[in-house]
C-alpha positions, -999 to 999 in steps of 0.1 A, spaced: 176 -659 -401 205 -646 -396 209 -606 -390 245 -593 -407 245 -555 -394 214 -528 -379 214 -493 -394 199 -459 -390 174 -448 -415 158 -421 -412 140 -418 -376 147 -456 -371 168 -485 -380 167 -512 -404 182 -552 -402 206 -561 -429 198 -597 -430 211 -631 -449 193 -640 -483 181 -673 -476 161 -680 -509 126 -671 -496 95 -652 -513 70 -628 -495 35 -641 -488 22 -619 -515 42 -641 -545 34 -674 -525 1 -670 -530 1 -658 -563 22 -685 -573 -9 -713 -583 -32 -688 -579 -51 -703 -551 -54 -701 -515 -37 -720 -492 -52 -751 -473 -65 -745 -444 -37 -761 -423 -10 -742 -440 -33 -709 -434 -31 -714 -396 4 -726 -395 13 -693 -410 -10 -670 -385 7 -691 -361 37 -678 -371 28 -643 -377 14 -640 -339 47 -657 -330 66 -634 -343 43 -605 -336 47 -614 -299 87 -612 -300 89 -584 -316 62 -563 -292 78 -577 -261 115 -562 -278 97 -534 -281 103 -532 -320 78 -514 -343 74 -530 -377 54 -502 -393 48 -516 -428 38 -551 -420 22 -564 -450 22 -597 -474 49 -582 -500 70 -575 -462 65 -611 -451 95 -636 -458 85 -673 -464 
């Protein structure tokens, strides 16, 4: 991912980041209307904590982390 500029909003800031053709976590699943496999499950909690952990030790407060928020 690649971040293109960081601006204030409001009592924070926001990432202006590249378009690179994903869909949120919320459409993936809706897509064949079934849940993902078990593997792909944990490889994307994996991911989650992973990126969790960054962002905590950056000291960076998501706020509105949710499946329609979460890039695939």
């Amino acid at each position: 991912m690649c971040v293109h500029a960081k601006e204030c909003q409001q009592n924070g800031y926001a990432l202006i980041v590249e378009d690179f053709g994903g869909m949120s976590l919320k459409e993936w699943t809706r897509q064949g209307e079934s849940l993902p496999n078990l593997i792909e499950f944990f490889q994307i909690a994996i991911d989650l904590s992973n990126t969790s952990d960054i962002l905590y030790r950056h000291r960076i407060i998501h706020k509105d982390i949710k499946p329609a928020n979460i890039c695939l």
